[in-house]
C-alpha positions as YAML, in Angstrom:
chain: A
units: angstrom
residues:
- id: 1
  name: UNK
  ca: [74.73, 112.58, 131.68]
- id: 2
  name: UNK
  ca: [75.32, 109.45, 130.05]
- id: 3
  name: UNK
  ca: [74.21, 108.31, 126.36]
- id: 4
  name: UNK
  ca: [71.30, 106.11, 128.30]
- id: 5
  name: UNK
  ca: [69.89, 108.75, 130.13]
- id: 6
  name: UNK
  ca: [69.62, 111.06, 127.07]
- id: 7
  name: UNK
  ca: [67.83, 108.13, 124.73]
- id: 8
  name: UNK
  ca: [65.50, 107.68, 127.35]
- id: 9
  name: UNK
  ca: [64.70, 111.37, 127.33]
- id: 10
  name: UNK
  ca: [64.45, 111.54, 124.06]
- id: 11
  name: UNK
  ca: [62.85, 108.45, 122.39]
- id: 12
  name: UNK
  ca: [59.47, 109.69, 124.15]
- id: 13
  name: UNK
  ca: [59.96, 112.97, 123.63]
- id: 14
  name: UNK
  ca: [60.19, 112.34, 119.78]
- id: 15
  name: UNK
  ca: [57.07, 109.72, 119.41]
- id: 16
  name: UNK
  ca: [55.18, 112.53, 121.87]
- id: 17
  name: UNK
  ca: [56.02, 115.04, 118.98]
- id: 18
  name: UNK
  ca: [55.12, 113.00, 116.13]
- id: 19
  name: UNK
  ca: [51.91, 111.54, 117.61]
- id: 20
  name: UNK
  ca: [50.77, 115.54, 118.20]
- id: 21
  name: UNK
  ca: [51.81, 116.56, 114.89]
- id: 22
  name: UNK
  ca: [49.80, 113.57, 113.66]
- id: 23
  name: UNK
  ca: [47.09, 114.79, 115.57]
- id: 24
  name: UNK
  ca: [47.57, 118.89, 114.15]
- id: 25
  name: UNK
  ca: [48.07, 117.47, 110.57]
- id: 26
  name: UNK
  ca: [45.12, 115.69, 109.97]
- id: 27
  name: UNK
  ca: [42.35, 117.43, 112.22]
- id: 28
  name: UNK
  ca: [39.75, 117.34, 109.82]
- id: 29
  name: UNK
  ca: [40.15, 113.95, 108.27]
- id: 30
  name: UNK
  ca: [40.20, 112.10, 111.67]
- id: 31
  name: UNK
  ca: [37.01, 111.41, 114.09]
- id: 32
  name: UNK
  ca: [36.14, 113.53, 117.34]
- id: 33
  name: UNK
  ca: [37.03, 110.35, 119.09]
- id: 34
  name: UNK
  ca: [40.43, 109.23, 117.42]
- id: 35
  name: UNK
  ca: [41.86, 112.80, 118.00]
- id: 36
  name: UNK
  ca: [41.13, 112.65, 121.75]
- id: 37
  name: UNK
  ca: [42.43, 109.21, 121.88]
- id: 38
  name: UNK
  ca: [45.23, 110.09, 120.16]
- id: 39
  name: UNK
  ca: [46.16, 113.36, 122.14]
- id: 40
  name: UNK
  ca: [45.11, 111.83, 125.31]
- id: 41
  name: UNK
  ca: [48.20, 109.12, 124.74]
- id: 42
  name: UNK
  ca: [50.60, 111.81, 123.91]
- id: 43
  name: UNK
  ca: [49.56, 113.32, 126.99]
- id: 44
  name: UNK
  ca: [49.82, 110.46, 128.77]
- id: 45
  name: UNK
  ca: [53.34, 110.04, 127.73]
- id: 46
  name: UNK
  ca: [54.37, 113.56, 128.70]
- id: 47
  name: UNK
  ca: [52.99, 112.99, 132.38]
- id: 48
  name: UNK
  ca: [54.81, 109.79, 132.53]
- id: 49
  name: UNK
  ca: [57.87, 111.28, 131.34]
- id: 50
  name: UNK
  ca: [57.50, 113.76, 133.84]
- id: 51
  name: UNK
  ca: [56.84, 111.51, 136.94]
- id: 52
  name: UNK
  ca: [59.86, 109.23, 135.89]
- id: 53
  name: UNK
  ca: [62.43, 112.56, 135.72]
- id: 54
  name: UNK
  ca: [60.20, 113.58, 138.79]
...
Protein backbone atom coordinates (compact mmCIF):
# COMPACT_ATOMS: atom_id res chain seq x y z
CA UNK A 1 0.00 0.00 0.00
CA UNK A 2 1.00 3.35 -0.72
CA UNK A 3 1.85 6.31 1.86
CA UNK A 4 -1.86 7.79 0.86
CA UNK A 5 -3.72 4.91 1.60
CA UNK A 6 -2.08 4.45 5.05
CA UNK A 7 -2.70 8.42 6.12
CA UNK A 8 -6.09 7.97 5.22
CA UNK A 9 -6.34 4.96 7.49
CA UNK A 10 -4.82 6.43 10.00
CA UNK A 11 -5.65 10.17 10.43
CA UNK A 12 -9.28 8.89 11.52
CA UNK A 13 -8.22 6.23 13.29
CA UNK A 14 -6.09 8.58 15.56
CA UNK A 15 -8.83 11.58 16.07
CA UNK A 16 -11.39 8.33 16.70
CA UNK A 17 -8.89 7.42 19.58
CA UNK A 18 -8.39 10.70 21.01
CA UNK A 19 -12.05 11.83 20.85
CA UNK A 20 -12.86 8.32 23.02
CA UNK A 21 -10.14 8.85 25.33
CA UNK A 22 -11.54 12.37 25.71
CA UNK A 23 -14.68 10.90 26.34
CA UNK A 24 -13.07 7.98 29.16
CA UNK A 25 -10.94 10.84 30.71
CA UNK A 26 -13.32 13.19 31.72
CA UNK A 27 -16.64 11.12 32.40
CA UNK A 28 -17.59 12.83 35.36
CA UNK A 29 -16.83 16.41 34.54
CA UNK A 30 -18.77 16.35 31.20
CA UNK A 31 -22.81 16.36 30.75
CA UNK A 32 -25.01 13.13 29.96
CA UNK A 33 -25.53 14.86 26.69
CA UNK A 34 -21.91 16.00 25.60
CA UNK A 35 -20.60 12.40 26.26
CA UNK A 36 -23.19 10.85 23.91
CA UNK A 37 -22.55 13.49 21.44
CA UNK A 38 -19.19 13.06 21.68
CA UNK A 39 -19.07 9.14 21.46
CA UNK A 40 -21.78 9.11 18.99
CA UNK A 41 -19.19 11.15 16.48
CA UNK A 42 -16.42 8.80 17.21
CA UNK A 43 -18.73 6.22 16.32
CA UNK A 44 -19.77 7.76 13.50
CA UNK A 45 -16.29 7.98 12.25
CA UNK A 46 -15.53 4.31 12.83
CA UNK A 47 -18.69 3.28 10.64
CA UNK A 48 -17.59 5.61 8.01
CA UNK A 49 -14.22 4.36 8.06
CA UNK A 50 -15.55 1.09 7.73
CA UNK A 51 -17.98 1.65 4.75
CA UNK A 52 -15.15 3.56 2.83
CA UNK A 53 -12.51 0.31 3.33
CA UNK A 54 -15.88 -1.64 2.80
Amino acid sequence: MNIQVWMGILIPFIGTALGAACVCVMRGQLKGSTQRILAGFAAGVIVALDVALG
